[in-house]
TORKOL-4160 file (C-alpha; in steps of 0.2 Angstrom, whole numbers, padded with zeros to 4 digits, m for minus):
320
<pt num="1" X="0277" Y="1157" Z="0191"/>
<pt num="2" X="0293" Y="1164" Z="0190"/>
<pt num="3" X="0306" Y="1157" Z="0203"/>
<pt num="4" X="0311" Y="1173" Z="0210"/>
<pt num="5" X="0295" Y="1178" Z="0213"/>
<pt num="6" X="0289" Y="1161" Z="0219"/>
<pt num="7" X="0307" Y="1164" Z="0231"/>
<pt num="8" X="0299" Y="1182" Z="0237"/>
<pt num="9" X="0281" Y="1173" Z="0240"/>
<pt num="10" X="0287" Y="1162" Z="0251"/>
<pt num="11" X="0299" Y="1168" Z="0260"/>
<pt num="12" X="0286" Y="1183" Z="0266"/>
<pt num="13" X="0275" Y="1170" Z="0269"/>
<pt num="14" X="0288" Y="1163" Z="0282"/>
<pt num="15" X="0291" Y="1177" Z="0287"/>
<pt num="16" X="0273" Y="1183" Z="0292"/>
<pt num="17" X="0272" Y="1166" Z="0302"/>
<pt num="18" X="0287" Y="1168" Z="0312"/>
<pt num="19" X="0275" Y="1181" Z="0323"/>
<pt num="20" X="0260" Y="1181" Z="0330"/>
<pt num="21" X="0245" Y="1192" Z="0324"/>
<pt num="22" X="0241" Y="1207" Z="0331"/>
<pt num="23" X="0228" Y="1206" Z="0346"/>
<pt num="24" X="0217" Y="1218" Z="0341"/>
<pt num="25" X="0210" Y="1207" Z="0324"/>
<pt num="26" X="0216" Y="1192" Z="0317"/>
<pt num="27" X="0226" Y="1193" Z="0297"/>
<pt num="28" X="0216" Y="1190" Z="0282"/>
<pt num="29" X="0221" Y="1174" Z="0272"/>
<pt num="30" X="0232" Y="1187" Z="0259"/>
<pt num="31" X="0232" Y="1179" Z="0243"/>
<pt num="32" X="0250" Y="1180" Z="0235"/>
<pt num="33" X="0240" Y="1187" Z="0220"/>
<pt num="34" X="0256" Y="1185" Z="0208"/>
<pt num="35" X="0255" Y="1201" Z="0195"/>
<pt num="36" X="0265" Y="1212" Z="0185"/>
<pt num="37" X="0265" Y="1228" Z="0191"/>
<pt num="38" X="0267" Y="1219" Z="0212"/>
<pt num="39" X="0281" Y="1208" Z="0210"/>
<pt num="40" X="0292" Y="1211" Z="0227"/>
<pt num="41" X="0279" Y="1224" Z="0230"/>
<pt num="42" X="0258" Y="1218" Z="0233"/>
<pt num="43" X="0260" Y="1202" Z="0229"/>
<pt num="44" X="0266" Y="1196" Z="0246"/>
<pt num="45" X="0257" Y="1191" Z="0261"/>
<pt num="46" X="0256" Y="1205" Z="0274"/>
<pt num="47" X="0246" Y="1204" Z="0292"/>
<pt num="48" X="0232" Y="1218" Z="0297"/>
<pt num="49" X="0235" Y="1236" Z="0305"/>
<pt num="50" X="0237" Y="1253" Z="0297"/>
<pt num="51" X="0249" Y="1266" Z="0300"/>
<pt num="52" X="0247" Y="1283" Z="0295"/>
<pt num="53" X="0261" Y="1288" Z="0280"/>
<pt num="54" X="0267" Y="1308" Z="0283"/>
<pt num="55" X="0268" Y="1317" Z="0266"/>
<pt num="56" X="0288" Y="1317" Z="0261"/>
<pt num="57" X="0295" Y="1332" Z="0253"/>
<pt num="58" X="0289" Y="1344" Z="0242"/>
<pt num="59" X="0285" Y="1338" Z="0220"/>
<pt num="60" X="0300" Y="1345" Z="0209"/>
<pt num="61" X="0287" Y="1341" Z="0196"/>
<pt num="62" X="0280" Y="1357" Z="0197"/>
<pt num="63" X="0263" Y="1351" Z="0200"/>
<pt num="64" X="0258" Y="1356" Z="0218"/>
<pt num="65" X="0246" Y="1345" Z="0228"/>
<pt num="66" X="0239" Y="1348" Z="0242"/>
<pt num="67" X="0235" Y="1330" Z="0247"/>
<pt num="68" X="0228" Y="1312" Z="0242"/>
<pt num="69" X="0213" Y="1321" Z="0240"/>
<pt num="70" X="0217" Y="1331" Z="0226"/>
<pt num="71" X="0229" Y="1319" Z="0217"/>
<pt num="72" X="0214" Y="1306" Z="0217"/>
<pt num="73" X="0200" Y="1321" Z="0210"/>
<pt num="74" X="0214" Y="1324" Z="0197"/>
<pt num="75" X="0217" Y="1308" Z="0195"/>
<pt num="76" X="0199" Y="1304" Z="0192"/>
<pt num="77" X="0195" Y="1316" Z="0179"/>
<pt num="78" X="0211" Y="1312" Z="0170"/>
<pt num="79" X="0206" Y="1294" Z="0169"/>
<pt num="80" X="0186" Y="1299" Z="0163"/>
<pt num="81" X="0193" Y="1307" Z="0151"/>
<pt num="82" X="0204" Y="1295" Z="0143"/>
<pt num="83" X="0197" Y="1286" Z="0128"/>
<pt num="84" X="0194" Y="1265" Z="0130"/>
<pt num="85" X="0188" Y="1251" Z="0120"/>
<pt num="86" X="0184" Y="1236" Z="0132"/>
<pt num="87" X="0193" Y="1219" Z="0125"/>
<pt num="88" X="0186" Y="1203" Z="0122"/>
<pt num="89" X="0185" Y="1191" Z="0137"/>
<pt num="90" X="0196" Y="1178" Z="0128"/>
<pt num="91" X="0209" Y="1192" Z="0123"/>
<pt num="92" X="0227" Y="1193" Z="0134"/>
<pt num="93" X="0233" Y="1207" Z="0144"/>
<pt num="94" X="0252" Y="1209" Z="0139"/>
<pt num="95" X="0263" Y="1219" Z="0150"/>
<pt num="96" X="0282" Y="1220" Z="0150"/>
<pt num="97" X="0289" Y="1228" Z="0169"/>
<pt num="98" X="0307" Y="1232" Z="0176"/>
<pt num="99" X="0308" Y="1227" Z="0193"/>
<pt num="100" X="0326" Y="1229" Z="0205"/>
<pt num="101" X="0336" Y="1212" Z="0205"/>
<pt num="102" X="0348" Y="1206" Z="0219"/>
<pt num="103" X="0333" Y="1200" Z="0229"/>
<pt num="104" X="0337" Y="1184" Z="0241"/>
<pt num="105" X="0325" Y="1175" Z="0250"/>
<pt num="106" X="0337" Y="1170" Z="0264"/>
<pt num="107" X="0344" Y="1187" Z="0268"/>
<pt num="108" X="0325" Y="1196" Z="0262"/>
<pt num="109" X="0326" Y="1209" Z="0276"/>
<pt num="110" X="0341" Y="1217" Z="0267"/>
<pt num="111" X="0328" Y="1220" Z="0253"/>
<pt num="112" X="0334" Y="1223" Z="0233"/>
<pt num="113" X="0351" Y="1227" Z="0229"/>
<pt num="114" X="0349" Y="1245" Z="0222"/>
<pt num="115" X="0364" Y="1246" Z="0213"/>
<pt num="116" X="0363" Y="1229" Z="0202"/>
<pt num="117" X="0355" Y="1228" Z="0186"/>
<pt num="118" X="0336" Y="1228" Z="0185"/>
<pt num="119" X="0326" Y="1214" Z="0177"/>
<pt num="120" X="0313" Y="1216" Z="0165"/>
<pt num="121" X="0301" Y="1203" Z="0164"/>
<pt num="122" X="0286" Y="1200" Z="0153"/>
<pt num="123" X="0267" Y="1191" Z="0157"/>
<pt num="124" X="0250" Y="1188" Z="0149"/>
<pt num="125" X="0232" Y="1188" Z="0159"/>
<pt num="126" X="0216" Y="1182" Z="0151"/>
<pt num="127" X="0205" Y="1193" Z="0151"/>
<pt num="128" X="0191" Y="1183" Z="0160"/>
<pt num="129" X="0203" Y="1179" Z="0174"/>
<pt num="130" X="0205" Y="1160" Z="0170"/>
<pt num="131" X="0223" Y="1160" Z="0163"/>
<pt num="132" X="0239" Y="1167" Z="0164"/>
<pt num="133" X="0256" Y="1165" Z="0156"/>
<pt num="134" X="0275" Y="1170" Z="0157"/>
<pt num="135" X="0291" Y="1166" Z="0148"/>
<pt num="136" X="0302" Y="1156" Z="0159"/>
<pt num="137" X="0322" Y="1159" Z="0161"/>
<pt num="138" X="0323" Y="1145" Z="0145"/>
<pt num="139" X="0313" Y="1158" Z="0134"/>
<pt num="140" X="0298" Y="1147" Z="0135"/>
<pt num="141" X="0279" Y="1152" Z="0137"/>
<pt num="142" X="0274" Y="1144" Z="0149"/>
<pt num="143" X="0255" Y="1144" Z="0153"/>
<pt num="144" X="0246" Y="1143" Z="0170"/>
<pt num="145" X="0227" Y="1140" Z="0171"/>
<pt num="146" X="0215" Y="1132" Z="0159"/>
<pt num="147" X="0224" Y="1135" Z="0142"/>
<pt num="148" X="0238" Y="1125" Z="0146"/>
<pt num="149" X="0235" Y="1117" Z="0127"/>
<pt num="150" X="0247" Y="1133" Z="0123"/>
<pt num="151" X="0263" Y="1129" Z="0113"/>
<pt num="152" X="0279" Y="1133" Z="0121"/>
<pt num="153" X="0288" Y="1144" Z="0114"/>
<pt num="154" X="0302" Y="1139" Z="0103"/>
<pt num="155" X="0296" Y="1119" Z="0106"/>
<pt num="156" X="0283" Y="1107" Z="0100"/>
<pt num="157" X="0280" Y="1101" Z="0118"/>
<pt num="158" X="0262" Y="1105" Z="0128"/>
<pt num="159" X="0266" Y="1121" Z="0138"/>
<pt num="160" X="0267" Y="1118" Z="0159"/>
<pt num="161" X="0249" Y="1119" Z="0165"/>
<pt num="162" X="0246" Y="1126" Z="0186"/>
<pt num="163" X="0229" Y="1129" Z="0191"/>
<pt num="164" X="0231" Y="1144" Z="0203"/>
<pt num="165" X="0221" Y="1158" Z="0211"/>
<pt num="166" X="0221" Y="1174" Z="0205"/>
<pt num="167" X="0213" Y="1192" Z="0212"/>
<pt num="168" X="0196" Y="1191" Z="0216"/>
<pt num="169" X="0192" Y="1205" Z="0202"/>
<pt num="170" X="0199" Y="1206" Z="0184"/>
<pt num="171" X="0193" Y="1214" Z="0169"/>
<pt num="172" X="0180" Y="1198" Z="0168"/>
<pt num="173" X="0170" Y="1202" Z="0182"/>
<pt num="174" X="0176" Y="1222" Z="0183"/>
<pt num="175" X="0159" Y="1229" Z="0179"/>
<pt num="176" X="0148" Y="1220" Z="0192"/>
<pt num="177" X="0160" Y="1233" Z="0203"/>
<pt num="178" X="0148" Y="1251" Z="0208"/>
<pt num="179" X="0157" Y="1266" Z="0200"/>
<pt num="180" X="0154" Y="1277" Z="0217"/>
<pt num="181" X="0169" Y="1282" Z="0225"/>
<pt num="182" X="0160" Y="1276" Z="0244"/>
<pt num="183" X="0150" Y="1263" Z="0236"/>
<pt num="184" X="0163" Y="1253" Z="0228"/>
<pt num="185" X="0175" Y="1257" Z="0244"/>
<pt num="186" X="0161" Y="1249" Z="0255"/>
<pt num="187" X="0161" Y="1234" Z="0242"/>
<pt num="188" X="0180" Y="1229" Z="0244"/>
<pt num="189" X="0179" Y="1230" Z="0261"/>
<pt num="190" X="0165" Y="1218" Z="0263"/>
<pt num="191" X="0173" Y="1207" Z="0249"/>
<pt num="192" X="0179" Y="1190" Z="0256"/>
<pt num="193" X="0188" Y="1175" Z="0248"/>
<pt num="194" X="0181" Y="1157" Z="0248"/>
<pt num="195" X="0195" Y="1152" Z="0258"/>
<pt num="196" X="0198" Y="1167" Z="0268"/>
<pt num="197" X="0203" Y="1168" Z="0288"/>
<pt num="198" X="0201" Y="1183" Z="0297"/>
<pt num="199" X="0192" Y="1202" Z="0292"/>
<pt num="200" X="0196" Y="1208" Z="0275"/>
<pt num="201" X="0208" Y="1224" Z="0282"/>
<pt num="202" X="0212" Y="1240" Z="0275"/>
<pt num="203" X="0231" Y="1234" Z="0267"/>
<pt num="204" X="0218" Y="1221" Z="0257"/>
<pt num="205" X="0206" Y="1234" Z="0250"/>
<pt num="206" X="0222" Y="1245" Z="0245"/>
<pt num="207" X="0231" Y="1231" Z="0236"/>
<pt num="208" X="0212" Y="1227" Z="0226"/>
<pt num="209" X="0213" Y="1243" Z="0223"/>
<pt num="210" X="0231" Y="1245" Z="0215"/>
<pt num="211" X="0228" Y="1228" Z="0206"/>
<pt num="212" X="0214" Y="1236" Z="0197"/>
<pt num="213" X="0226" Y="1252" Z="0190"/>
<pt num="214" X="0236" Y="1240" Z="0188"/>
<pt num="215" X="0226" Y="1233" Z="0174"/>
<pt num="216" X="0217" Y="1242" Z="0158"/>
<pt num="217" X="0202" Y="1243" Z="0168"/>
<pt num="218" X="0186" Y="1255" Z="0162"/>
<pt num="219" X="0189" Y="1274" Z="0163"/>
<pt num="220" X="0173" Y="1274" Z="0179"/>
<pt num="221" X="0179" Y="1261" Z="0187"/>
<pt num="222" X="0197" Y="1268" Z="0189"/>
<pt num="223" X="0189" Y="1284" Z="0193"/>
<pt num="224" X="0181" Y="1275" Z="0207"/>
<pt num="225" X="0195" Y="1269" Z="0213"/>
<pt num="226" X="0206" Y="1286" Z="0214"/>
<pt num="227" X="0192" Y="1294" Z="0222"/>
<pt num="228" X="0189" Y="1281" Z="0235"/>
<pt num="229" X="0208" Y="1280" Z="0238"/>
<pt num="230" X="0212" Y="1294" Z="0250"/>
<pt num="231" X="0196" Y="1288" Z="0258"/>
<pt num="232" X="0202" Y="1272" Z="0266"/>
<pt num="233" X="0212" Y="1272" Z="0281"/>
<pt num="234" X="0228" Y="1276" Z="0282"/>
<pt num="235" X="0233" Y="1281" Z="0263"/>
<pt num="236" X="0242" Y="1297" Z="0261"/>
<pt num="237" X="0252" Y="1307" Z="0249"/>
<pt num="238" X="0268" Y="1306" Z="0245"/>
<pt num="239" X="0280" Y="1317" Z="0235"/>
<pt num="240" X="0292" Y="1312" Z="0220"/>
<pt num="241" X="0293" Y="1293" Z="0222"/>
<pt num="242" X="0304" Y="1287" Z="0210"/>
<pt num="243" X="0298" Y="1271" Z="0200"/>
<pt num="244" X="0311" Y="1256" Z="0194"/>
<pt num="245" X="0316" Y="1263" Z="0178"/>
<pt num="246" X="0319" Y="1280" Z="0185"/>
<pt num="247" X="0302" Y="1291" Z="0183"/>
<pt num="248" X="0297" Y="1302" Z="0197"/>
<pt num="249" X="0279" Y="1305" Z="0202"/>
<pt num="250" X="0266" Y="1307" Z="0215"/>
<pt num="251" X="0258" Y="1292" Z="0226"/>
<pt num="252" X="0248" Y="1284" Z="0237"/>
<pt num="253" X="0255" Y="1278" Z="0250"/>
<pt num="254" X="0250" Y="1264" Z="0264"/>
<pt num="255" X="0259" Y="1255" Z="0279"/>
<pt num="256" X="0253" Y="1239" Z="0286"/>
<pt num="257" X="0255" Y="1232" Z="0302"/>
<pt num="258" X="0271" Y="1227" Z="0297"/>
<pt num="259" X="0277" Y="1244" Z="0295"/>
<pt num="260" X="0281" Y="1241" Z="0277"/>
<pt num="261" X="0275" Y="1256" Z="0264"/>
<pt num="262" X="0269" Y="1252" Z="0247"/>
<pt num="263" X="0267" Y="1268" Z="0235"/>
<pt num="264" X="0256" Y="1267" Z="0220"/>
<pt num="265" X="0267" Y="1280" Z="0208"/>
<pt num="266" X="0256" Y="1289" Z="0194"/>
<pt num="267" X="0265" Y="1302" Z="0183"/>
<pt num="268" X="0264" Y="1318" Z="0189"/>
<pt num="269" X="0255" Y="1325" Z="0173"/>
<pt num="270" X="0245" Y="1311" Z="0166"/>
<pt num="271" X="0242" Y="1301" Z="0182"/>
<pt num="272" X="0246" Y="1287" Z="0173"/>
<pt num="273" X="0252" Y="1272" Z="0182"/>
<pt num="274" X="0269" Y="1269" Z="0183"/>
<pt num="275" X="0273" Y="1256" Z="0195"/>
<pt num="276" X="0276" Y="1252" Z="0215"/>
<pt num="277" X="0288" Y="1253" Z="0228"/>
<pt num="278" X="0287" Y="1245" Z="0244"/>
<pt num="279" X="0298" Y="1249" Z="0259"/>
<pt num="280" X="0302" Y="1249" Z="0276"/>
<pt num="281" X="0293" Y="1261" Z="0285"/>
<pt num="282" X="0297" Y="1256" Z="0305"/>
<pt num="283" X="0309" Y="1244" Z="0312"/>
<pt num="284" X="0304" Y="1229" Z="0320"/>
<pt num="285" X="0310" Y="1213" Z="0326"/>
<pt num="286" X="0307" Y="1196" Z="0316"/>
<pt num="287" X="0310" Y="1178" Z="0323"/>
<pt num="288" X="0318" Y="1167" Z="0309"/>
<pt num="289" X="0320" Y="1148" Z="0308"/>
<pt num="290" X="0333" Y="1143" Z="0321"/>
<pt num="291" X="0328" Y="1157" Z="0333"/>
<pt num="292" X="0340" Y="1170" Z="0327"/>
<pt num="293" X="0331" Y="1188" Z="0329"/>
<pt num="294" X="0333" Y="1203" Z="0315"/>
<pt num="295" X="0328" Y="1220" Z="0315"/>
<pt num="296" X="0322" Y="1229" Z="0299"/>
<pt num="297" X="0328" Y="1245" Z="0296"/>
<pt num="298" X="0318" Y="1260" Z="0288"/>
<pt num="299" X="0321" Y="1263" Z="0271"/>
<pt num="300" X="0328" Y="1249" Z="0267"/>
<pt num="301" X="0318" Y="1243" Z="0250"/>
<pt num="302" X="0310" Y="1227" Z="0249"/>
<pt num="303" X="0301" Y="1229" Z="0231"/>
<pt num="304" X="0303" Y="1242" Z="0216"/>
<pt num="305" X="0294" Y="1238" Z="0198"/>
<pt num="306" X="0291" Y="1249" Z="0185"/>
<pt num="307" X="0279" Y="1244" Z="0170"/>
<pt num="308" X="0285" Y="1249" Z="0153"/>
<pt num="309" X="0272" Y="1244" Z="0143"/>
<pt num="310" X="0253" Y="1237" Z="0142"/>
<pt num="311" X="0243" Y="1231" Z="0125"/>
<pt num="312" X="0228" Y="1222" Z="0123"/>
<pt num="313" X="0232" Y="1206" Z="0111"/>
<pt num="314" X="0224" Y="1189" Z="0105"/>
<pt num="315" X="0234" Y="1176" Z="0113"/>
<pt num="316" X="0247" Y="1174" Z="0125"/>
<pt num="317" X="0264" Y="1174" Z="0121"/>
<pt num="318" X="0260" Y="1189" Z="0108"/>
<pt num="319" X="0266" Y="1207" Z="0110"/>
<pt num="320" X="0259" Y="1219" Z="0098"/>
């Protein structure tokens, strides 16, 4: 994985540790499922609890909504409309994202540094879920998974093989998922990993469920999922939420028991997906190594991405 994001990981990680779960459930193992469109955002680890997101603003798109209902009935329609040829399940996922730099794991609470440049990064997914790949800071492919026979890229040396986890749906097992908005949101919440601690919790079914827009998954299936959205406990509307690379939309929103927010932006028009931002939603006082206690402060932003562009392709390290 890429260092900074292995950096972000972990240091979420520690900080989750650092207090103690809330009394009322105990966390779910979060999975640090490491993807594209969640880098600094919903591929961290987060404890259980929901808080509910007021609606921010008015849109200065020009398209007026009354809440996450109707963004996710729009939403649904636009996506069942949208035309779709399933791939292959030994083609790639290619997608290139711009995510806010300036992120350091020892100071994370301070979140991104809004005003450095951004950096655009690139990865491949298998299709069937088995493999994944990325072009390190050398400008190598490297390769994580089973097809680690790969090439690097601009070497003659076997590319760096990991065997990781990964989400517990991807376009290889999407269609064993039901296409009915209550159905499949009574599916993700009874969903469980091998190695999972703890109740599967609402900030777990929202993030299955932005990892699924964030993939080219099948026009029901993402229907589904905007439909079932506003249903699930604690997601609200949100207003002209500005992605990475500077597009304003409208979003779901969801705060977790750490009272951070994460916003699934979709184009106003389109709904097409755009990105994530996750921020501070509500103070509160961490515990770091050595004892020294911090405070977070709301609004202070602790992921941003964008995704720029998606294709299907045949192999990894291939971008058209």
């Amino acid at each position: 994985m890429p260092a900074a994001v292995e950096d972000s990981v972990r240091d979420r990680l520690r900080a989750m540790a650092a207090e103690p779960a809330p009394p009322e459930r105990r966390p779910a193992a979060r999975r640090t499922v490491l993807r594209v469109g969640l880098v600094g955002g919903l591929a961290v680890a987060t404890a259980a609890g929901v808080t509910v997101v007021q609606t921010v603003g008015g849109s200065k798109s020009g398209v007026q909504l009354a809440g996450a209902a109707e963004l996710g009935d729009r939403a649904a329609r636009a996506a069942e409309a949208a035309p779709y040829q399933a791939p292959g399940p030994k083609q790639w996922v290619y997608s290139r994202f711009l995510s806010a730099g300036g992120y350091d794991m020892n100071t994370w609470w301070k979140g991104v540094d809004l005003g450095k440049k951004q950096e655009t990064s690139e990865m491949w997914n298998r299709v069937d879920g088995k493999s994944s790949a990325y072009i390190s800071m050398k400008g190598e492919l490297r390769v994580i998974g089973e097809s680690g026979d790969l090439a690097k890229k601009g070497s003659g040396g076997p590319a760096a093989t990991m065997v990781g986890g990964g989400p517990l749906y991807n376009l290889g097992n999407y269609h064993t998922l039901p296409t009915d908005p209550d159905a499949l949101l009574r599916r993700l919440q009874n969903s469980r990993y091998p190695n999972q601690v703890g109740e599967t919790g609402p900030e777990d079914v929202f993030e299955m469920m932005s990892h699924i827009l964030d993939d080219p998954s099948p026009p029901k299936l993402r229907a589904a999922v905007f439909r079932a959205l506003p249903k699930l406990r604690g997601v609200r509307l949100r207003h002209d939420v500005a992605d990475a690379a500077g597009r304003r939309g409208e979003a779901f929103a969801f705060v977790d028991g750490l009272g951070e927010r994460v916003s699934i932006i979709l184009e106003p028009r389109t709904y097409r997906y755009l990105g994530t931002r996750q921020e501070v939603a509500r103070p509160r006082e961490v515990t770091l190594d050595g004892g020294k206690k911090i405070t977070t402060r709301p609004g202070t932003v602790l992921g941003w991405s964008a995704r720029l562009d998606q294709k299907i392709v045949d192999h990894a390290g291939q971008r058209s």
